[in-house]
Backbone as ProteinMPNN parsed JSONL, in Angstrom:
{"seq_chain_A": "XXXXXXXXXXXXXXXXXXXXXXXXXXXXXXXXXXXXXXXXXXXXXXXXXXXXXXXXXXXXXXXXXXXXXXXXXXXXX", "coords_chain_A": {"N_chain_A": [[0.832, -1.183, 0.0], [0.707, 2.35, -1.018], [2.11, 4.979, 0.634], [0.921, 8.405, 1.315], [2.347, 11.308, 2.483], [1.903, 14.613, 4.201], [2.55, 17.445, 4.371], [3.25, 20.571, 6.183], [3.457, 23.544, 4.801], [4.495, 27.017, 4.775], [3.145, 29.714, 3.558], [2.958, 32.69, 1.411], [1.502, 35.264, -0.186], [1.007, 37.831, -2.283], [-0.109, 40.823, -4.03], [0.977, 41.923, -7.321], [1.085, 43.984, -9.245], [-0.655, 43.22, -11.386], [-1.18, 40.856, -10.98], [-0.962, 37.817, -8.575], [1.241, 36.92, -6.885], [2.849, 34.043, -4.996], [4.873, 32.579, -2.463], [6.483, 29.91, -0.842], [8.537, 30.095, 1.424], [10.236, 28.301, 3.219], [10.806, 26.864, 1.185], [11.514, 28.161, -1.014], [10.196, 28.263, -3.362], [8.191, 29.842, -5.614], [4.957, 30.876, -7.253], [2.17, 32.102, -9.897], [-0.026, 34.145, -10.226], [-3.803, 35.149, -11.852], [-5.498, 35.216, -9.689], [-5.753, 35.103, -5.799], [-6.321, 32.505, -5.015], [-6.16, 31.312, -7.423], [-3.301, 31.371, -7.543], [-2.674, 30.294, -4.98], [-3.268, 27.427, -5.338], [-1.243, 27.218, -7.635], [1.095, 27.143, -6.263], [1.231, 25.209, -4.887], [0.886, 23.106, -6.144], [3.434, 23.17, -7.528], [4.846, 22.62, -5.558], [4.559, 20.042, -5.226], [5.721, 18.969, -7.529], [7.978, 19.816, -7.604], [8.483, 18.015, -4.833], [8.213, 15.855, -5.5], [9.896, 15.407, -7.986], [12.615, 16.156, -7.326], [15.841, 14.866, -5.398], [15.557, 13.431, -2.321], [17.988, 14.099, -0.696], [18.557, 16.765, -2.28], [15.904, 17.98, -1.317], [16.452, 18.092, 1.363], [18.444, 19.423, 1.598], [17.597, 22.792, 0.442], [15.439, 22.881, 2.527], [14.363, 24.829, 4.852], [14.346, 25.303, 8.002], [14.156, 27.414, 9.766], [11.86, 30.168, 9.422], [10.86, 33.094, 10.366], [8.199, 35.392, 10.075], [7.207, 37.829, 9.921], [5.85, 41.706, 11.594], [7.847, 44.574, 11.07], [8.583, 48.052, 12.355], [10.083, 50.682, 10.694], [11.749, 53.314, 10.741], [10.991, 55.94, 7.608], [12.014, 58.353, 4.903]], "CA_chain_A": [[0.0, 0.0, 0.0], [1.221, 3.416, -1.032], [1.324, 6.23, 1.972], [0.447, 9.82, 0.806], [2.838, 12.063, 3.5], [1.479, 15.464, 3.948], [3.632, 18.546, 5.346], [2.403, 21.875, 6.322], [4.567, 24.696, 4.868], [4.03, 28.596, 4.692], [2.772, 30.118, 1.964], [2.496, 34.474, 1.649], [0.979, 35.987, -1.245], [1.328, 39.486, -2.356], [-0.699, 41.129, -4.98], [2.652, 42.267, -7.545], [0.656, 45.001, -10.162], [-2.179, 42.432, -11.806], [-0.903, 39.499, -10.847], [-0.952, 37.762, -7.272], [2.756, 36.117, -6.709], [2.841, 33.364, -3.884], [5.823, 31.993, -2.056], [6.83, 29.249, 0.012], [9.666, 30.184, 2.571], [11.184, 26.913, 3.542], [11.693, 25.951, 0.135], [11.882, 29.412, -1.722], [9.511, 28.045, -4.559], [7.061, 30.695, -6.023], [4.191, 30.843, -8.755], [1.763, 33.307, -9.78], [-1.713, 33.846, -11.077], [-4.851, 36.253, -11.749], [-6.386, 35.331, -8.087], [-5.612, 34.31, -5.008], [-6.665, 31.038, -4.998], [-5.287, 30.056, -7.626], [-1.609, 31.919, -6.765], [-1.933, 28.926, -3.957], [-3.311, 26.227, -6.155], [0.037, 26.866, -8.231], [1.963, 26.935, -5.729], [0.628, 24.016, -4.15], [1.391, 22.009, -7.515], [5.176, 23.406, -7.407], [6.077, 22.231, -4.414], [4.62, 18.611, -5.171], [6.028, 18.767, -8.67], [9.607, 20.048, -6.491], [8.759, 16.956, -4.372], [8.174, 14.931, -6.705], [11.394, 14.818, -9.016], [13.812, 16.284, -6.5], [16.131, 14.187, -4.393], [15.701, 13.553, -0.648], [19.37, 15.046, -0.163], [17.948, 18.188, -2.224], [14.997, 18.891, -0.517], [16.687, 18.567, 3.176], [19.412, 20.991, 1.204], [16.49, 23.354, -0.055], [14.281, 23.174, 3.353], [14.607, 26.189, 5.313], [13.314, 25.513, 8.965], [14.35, 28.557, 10.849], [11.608, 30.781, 8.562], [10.24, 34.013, 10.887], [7.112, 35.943, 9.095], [6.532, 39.31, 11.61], [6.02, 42.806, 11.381], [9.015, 45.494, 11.594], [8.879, 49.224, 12.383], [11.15, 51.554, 9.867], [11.162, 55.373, 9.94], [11.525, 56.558, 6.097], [11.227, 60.298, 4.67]], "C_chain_A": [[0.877, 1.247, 0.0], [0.747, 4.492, 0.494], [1.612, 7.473, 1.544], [1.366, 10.644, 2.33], [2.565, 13.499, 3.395], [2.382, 16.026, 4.882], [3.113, 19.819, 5.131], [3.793, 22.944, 5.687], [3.593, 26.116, 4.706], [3.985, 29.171, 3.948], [2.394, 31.718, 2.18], [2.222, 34.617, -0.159], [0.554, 37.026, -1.332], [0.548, 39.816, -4.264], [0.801, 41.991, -5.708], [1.567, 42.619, -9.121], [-0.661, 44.194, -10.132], [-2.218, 41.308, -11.68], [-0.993, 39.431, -8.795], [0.415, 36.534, -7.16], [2.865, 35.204, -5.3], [4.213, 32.608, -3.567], [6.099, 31.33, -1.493], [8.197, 29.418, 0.621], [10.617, 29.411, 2.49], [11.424, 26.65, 2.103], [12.039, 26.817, -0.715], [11.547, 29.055, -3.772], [8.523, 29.284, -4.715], [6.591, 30.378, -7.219], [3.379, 31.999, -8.797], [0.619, 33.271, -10.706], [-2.699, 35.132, -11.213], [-5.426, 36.361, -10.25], [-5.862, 34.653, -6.775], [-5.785, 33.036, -4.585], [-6.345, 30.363, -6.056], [-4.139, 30.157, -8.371], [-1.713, 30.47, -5.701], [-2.221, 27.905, -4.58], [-2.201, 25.869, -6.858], [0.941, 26.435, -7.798], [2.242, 25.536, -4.955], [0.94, 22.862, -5.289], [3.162, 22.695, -7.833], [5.431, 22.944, -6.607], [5.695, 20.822, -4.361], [5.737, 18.323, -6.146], [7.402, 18.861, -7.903], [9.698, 18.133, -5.971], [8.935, 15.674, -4.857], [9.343, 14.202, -7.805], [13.01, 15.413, -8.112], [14.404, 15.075, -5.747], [15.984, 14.321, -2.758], [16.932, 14.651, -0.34], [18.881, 16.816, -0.576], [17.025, 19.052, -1.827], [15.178, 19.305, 0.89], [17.703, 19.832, 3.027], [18.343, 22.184, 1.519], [15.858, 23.923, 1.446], [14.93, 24.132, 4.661], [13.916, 26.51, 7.208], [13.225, 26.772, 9.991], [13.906, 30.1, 10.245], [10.359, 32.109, 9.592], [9.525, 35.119, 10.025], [6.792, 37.106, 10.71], [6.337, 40.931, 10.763], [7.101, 43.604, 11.609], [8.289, 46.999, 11.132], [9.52, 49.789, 11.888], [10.529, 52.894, 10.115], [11.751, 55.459, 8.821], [11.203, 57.843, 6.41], [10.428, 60.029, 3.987]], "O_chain_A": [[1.745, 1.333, 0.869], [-0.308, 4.68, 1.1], [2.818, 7.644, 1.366], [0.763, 10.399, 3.374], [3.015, 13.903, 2.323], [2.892, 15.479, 5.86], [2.594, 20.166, 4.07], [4.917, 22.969, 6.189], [2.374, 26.208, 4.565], [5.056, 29.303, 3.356], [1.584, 32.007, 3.061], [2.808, 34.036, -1.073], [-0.318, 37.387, -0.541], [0.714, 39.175, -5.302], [1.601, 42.573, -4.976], [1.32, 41.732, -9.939], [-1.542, 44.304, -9.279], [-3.121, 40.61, -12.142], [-1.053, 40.356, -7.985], [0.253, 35.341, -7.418], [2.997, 35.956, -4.334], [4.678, 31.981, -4.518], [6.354, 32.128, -0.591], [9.047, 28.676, 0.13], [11.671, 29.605, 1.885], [12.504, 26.096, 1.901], [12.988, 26.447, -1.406], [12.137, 29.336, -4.815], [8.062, 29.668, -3.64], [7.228, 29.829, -8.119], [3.6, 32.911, -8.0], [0.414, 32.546, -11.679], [-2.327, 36.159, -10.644], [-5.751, 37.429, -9.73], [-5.544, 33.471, -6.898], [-5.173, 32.655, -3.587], [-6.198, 29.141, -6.034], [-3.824, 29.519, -9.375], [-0.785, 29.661, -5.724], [-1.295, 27.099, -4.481], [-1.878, 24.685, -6.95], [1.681, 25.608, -8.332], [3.299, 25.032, -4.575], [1.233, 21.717, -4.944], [3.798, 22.13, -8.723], [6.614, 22.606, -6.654], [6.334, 20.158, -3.545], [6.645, 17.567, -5.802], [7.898, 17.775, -7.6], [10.466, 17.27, -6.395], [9.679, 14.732, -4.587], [9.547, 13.06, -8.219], [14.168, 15.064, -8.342], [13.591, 14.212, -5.413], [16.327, 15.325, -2.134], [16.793, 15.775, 0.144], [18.814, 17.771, 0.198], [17.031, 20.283, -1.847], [14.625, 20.202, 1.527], [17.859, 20.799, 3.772], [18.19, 22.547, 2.686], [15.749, 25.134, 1.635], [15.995, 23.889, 5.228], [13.284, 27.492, 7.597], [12.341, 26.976, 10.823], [14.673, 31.063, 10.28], [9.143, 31.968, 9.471], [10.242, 35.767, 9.262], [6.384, 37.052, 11.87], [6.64, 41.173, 9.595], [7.526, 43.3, 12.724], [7.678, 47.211, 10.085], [10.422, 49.779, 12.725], [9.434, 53.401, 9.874], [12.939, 55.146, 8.75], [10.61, 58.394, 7.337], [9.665, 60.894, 3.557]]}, "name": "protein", "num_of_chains": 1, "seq": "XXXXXXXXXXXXXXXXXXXXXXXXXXXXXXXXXXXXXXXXXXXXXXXXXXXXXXXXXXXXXXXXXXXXXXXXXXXXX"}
């Protein structure tokens, strides 16, 4: 019997002019689309398609666990 392994990663998406550009962190895959939903649907098929034909050794290379998402304070002029 095959086993299906599922892994949670972090996904941000940023509207980038007319497009909506989505990223995954830990693995520093992105795709990009007309809508938000399906900016993560792409992305969500990159990082199988990644998992998929990459090697083990390259994805533990690749995987990024120490990935902090926060707000920062700047003064500009």
């Amino acid at each position: 019997m095959y086993m299906i392994d599922y892994h949670n990663f972090m996904a941000t998406i940023q509207k980038d002019e007319d497009i909506f550009v989505s990223l995954c962190p830990e693995l520093d895959i992105a795709s990009q689309e007309n809508s938000i939903d399906e900016a993560k649907y792409n992305l969500e098929e990159a990082i199988e398609l990644f998992s998929e034909t990459a090697s083990s050794n390259e994805i533990k290379h690749r995987i990024k666990n120490d990935v902090y998402i926060t707000n920062i304070s700047v003064a500009t002029s």
